[in-house]
N, CA, C and O atoms as a DFTB+ gen file, in Angstrom:
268 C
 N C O
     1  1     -13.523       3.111     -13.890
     2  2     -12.752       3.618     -12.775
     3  2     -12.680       5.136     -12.883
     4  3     -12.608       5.569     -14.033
     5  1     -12.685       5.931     -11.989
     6  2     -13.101       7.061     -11.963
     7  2     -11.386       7.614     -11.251
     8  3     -10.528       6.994     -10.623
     9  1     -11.476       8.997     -11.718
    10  2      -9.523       9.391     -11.522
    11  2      -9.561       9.299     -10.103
    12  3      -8.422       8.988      -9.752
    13  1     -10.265       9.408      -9.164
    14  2     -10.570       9.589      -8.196
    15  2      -9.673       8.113      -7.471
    16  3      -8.659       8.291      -6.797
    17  1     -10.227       6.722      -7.738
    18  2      -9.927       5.461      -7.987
    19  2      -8.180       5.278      -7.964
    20  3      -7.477       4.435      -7.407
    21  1      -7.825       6.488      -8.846
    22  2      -6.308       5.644      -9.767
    23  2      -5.550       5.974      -8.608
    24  3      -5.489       7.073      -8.056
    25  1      -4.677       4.352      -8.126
    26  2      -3.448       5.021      -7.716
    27  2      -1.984       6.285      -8.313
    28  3      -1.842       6.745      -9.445
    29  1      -1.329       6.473      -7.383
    30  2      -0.724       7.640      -7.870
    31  2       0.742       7.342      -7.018
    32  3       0.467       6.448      -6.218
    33  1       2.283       7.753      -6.854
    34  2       2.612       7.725      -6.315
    35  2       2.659       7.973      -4.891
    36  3       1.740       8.716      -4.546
    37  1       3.607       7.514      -3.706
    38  2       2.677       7.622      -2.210
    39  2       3.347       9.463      -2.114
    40  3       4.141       9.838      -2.976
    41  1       3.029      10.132      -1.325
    42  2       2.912      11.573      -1.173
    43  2       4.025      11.283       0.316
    44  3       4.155      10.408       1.171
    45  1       4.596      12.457       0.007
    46  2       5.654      12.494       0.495
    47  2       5.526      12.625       2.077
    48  3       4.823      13.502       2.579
    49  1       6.181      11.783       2.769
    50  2       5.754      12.406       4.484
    51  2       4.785      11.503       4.791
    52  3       4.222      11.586       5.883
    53  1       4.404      10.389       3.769
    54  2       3.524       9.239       4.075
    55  2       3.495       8.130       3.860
    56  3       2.543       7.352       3.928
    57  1       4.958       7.890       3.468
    58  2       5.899       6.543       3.407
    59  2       5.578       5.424       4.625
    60  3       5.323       5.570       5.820
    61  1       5.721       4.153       3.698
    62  2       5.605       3.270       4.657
    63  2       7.182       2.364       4.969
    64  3       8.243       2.560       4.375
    65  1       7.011       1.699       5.696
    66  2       8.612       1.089       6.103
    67  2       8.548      -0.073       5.300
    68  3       7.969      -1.091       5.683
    69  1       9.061       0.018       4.307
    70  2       8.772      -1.058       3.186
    71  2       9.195      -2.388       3.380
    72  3       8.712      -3.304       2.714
    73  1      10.142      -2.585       4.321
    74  2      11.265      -3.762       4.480
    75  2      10.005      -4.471       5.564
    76  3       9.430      -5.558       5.503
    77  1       9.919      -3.626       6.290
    78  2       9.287      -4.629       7.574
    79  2       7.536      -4.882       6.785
    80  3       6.880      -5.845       7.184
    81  1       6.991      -4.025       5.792
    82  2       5.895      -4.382       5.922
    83  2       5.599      -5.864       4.653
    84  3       4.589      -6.528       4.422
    85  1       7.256      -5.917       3.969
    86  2       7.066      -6.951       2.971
    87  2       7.164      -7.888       3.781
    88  3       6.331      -8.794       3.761
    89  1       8.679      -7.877       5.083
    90  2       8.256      -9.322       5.937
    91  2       7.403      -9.885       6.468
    92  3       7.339     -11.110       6.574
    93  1       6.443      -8.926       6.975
    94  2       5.054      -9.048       7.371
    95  2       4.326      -9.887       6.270
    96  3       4.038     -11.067       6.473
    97  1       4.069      -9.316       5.224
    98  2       3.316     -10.019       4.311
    99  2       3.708     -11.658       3.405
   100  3       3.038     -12.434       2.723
   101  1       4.423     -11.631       3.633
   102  2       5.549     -12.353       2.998
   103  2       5.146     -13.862       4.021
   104  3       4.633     -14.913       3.635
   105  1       5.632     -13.444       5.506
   106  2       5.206     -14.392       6.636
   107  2       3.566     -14.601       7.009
   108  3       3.123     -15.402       7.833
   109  1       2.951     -13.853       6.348
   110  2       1.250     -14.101       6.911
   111  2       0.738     -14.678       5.441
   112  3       0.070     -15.712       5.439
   113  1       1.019     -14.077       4.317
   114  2       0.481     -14.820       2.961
   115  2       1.146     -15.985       2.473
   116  3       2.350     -16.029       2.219
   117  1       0.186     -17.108       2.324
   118  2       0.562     -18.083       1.785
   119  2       1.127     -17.793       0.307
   120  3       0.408     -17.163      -0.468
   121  1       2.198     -18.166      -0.039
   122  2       2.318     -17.900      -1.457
   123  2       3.055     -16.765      -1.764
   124  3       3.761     -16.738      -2.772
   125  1       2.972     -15.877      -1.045
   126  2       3.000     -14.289      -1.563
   127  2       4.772     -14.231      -1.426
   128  3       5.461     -14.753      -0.549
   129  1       5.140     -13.552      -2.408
   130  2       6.270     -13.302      -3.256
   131  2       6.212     -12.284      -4.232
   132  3       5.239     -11.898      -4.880
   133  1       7.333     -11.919      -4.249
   134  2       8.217     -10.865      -5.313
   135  2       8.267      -9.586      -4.980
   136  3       8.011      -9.460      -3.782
   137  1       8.527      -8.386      -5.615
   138  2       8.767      -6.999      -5.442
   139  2       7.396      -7.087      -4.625
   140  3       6.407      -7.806      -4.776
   141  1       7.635      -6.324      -3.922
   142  2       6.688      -5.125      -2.956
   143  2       6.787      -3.875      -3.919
   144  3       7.910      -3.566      -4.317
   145  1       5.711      -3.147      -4.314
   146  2       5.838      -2.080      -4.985
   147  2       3.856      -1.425      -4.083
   148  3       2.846      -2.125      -4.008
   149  1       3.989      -0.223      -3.680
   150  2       3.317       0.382      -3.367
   151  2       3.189       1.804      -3.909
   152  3       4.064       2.499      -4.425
   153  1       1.626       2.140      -3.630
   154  2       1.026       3.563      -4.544
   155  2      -0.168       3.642      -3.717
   156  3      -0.982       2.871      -3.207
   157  1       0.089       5.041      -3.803
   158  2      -1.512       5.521      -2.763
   159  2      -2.631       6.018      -3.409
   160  3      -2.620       6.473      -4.553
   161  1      -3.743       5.923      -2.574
   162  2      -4.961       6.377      -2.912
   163  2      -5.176       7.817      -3.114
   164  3      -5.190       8.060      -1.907
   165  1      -5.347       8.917      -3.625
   166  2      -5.788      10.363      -3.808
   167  2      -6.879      10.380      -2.328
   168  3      -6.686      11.371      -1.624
   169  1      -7.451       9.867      -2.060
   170  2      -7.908      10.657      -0.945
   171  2      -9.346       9.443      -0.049
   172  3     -10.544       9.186      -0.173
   173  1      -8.187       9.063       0.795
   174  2      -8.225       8.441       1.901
   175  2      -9.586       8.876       2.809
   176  3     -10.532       8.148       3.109
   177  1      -9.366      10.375       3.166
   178  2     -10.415      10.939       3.648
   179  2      -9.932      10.943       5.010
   180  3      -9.201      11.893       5.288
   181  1     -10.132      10.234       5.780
   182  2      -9.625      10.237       7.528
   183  2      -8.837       8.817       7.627
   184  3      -8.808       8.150       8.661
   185  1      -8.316       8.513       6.629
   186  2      -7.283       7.258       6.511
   187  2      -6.747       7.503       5.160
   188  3      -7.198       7.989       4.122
   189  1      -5.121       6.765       5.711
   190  2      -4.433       6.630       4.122
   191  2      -4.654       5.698       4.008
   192  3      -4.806       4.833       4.871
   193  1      -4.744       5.619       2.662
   194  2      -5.073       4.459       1.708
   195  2      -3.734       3.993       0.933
   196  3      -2.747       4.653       1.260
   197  1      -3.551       3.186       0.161
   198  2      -2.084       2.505      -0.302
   199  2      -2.715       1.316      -1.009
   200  3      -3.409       0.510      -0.390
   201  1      -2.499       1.225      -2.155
   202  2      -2.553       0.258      -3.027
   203  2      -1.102      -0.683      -3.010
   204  3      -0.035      -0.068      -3.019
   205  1      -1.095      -2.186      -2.985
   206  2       0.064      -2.456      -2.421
   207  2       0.080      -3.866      -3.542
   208  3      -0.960      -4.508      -3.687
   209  1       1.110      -4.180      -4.149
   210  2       1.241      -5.024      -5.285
   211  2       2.589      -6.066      -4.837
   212  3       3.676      -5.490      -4.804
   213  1       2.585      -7.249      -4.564
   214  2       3.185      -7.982      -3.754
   215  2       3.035      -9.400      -4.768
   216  3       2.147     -10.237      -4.601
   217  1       4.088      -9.480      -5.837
   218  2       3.626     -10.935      -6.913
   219  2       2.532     -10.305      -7.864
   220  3       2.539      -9.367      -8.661
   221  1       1.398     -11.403      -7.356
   222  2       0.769     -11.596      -8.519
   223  2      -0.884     -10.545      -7.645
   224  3      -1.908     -10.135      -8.191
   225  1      -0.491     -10.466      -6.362
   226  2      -1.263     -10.031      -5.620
   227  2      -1.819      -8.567      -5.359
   228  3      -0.959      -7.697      -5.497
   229  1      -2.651      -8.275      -5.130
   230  2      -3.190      -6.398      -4.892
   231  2      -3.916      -6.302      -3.435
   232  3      -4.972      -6.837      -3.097
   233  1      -3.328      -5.735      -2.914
   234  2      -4.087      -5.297      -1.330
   235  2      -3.987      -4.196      -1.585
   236  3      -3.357      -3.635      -2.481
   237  1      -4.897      -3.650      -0.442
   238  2      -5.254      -2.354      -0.106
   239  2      -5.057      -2.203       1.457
   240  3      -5.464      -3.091       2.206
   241  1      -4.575      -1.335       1.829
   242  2      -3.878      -1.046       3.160
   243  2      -4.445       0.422       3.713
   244  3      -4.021       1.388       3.079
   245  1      -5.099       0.626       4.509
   246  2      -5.666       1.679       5.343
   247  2      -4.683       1.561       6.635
   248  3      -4.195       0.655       7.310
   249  1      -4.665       2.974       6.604
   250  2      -3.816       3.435       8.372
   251  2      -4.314       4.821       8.418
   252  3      -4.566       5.555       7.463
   253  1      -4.457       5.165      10.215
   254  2      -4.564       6.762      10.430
   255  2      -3.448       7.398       9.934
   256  3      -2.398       6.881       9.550
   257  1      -3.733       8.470       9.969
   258  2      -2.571       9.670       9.565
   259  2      -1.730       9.717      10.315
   260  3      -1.938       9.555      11.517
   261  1      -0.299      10.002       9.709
   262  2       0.301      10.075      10.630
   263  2       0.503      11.660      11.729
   264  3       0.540      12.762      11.182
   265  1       0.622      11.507      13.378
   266  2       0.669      11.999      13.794
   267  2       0.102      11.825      15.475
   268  3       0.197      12.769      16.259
């Protein structure tokens, strides 16, 4: 894995709405449970990136920038 790779904490001003996006996941994944804990990608490029840890589970979450 290259540093490039490592998540990092999310950067400020690029927060996600944590409550609604665990209900989301929570109601679409079978199974899926426990802390929601999220960390972003270093560099998205023309999308943020977000490493997203939900149980036992790891997604990856792309969105435009905000604005």
């Amino acid at each position: 894995m290259n540093i490039i790779d490592q998540s990092a904490p999310v950067r400020r001003g690029e927060e996600l709405n944590l409550a609604a996006l665990e209900t989301y996941l929570v109601a679409h994944l079978p199974g899926a449970g426990g802390p929601l804990v999220v960390e972003q990608f270093p560099s998205g490029f023309s999308n943020l990136t977000y490493l997203l840890r939900l149980g036992t589970r790891e997604l990856v979450l792309r969105r435009p920038p905000f604005g």
